[in-house]
VOZATI-793452 format. One line per 2 residues: number of its first residue (from 1); for each residue x, y, z of N, C-alpha, C. Coordinates in steps of 0.05 Angstrom, whole numbers. Layout:
VOZATI-793452
NUM = X/Y/Z/X/Y/Z/X/Y/Z  ...
end
This chain:
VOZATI-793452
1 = -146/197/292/-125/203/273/-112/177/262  -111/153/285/-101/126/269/-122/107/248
3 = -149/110/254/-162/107/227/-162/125/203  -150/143/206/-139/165/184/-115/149/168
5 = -98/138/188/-69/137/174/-76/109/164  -97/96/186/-98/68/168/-103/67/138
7 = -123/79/133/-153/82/115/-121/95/87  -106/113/103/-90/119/80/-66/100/67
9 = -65/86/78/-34/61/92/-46/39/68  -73/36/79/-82/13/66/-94/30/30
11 = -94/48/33/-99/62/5/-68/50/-18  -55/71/-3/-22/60/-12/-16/36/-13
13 = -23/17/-5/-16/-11/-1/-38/-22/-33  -61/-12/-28/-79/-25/-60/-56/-9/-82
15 = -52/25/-79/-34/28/-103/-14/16/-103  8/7/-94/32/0/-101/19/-26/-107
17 = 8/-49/-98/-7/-69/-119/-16/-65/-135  -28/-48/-149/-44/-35/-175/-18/-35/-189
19 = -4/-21/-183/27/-22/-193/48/-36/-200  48/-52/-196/65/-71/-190/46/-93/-206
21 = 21/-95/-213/11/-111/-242/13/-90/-268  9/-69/-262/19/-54/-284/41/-60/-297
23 = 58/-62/-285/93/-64/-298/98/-83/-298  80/-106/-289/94/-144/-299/71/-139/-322
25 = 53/-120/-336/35/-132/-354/59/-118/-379  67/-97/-368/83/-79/-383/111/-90/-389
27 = 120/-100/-375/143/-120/-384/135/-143/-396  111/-156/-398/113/-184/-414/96/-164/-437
29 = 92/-149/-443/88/-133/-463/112/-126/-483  133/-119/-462/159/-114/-476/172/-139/-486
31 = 171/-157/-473/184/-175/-479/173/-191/-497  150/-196/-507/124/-205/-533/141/-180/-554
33 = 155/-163/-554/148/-151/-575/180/-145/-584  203/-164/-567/231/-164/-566/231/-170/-592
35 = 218/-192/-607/227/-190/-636/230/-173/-656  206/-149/-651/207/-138/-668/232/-112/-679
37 = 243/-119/-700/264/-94/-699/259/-55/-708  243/-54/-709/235/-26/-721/246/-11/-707
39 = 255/9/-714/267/34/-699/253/43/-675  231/55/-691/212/66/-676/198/49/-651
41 = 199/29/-652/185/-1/-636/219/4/-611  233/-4/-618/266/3/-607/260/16/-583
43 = 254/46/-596/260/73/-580/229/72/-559  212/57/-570/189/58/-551/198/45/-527
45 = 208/21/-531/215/1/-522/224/9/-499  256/28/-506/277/41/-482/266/67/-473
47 = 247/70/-474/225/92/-461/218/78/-440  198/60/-460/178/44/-435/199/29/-402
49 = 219/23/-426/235/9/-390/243/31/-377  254/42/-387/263/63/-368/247/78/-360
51 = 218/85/-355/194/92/-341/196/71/-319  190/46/-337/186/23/-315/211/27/-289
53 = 230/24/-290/252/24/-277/252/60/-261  240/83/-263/238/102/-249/210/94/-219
55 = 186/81/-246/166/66/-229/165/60/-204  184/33/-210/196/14/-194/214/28/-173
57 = 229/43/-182/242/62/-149/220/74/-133  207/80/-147/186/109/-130/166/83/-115
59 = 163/61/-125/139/38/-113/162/32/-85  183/20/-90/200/20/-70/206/35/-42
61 = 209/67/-45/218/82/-38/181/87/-24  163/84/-36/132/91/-25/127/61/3
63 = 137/43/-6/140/18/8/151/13/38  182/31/31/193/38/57/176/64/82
65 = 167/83/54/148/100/77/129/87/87  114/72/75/94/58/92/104/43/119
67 = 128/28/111/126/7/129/133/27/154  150/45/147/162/56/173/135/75/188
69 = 119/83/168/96/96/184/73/76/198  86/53/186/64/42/205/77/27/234
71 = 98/22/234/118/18/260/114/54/273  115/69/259/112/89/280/81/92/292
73 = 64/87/283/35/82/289/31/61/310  47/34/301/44/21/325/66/19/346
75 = 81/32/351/94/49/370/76/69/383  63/89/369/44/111/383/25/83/396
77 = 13/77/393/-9/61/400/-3/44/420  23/35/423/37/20/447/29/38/467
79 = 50/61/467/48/84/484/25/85/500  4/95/481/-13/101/491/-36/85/508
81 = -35/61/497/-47/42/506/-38/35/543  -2/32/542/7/34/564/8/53/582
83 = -1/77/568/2/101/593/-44/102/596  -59/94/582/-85/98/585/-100/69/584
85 = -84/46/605/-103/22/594/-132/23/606  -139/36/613/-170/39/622/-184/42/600
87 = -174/74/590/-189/87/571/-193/67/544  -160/58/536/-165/42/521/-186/8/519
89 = -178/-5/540/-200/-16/559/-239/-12/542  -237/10/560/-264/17/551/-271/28/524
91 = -256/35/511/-257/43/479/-264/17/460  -244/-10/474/-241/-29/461/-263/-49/460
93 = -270/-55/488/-305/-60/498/-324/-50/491  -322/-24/470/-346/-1/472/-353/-9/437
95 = -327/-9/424/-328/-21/396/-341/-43/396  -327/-63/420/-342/-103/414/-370/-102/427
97 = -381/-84/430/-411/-82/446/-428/-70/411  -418/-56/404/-430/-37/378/-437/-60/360
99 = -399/-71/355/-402/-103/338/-419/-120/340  -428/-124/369/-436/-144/370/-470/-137/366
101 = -477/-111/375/-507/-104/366/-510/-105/335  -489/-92/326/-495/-93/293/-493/-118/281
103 = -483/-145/290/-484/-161/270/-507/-188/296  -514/-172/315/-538/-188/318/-565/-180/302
105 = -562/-161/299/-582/-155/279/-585/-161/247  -567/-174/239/-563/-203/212/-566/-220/216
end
């Protein structure tokens, strides 16, 4: 289940960077085009920021869920580790034995 939450953690982590070049390309977009006075250019303008600026909360607010799901992940994982260090133990050994067959074979 924690390579689940990773695999998703680190999903979220590429989008909110996907994001976050979006809206610095989108602001120096806006701001290249501050001279122009047209109405219509105007009203795009106070669209576009104000998307940007809803964006930017929701990237924020997705940022905090991460971080805190991943302190709760490595909290579970403390736990567990301390109530099963055998199991874990041998889980952890069982991975660096696999590793180590698969990249003797390169």
């Amino acid at each position: 289940m924690n390579a689940i939450n990773d695999s998703i953690d680190t999903g979220q982590e590429q989008l909110i960077a996907d994001f976050k070049v979006v809206m610095d390309d989108a602001e120096a977009l806006l701001k290249a085009t501050a001279h122009q006075g047209d109405a219509r250019i105007e009203a795009l303008r106070a669209k576009a920021t104000e998307s940007m600026r809803k964006v930017g909360a929701q990237i924020t607010a997705s940022q905090a869920k991460l971080v805190a799901n991943s302190k709760k992940a490595a909290v579970a994982t403390d736990a567990y580790i301390h109530e099963n260090p055998w199991a874990a133990l041998g889980v952890a050994g069982g991975i660096g034995l696999v590793l180590g067959l698969l990249l003797r074979r390169h």
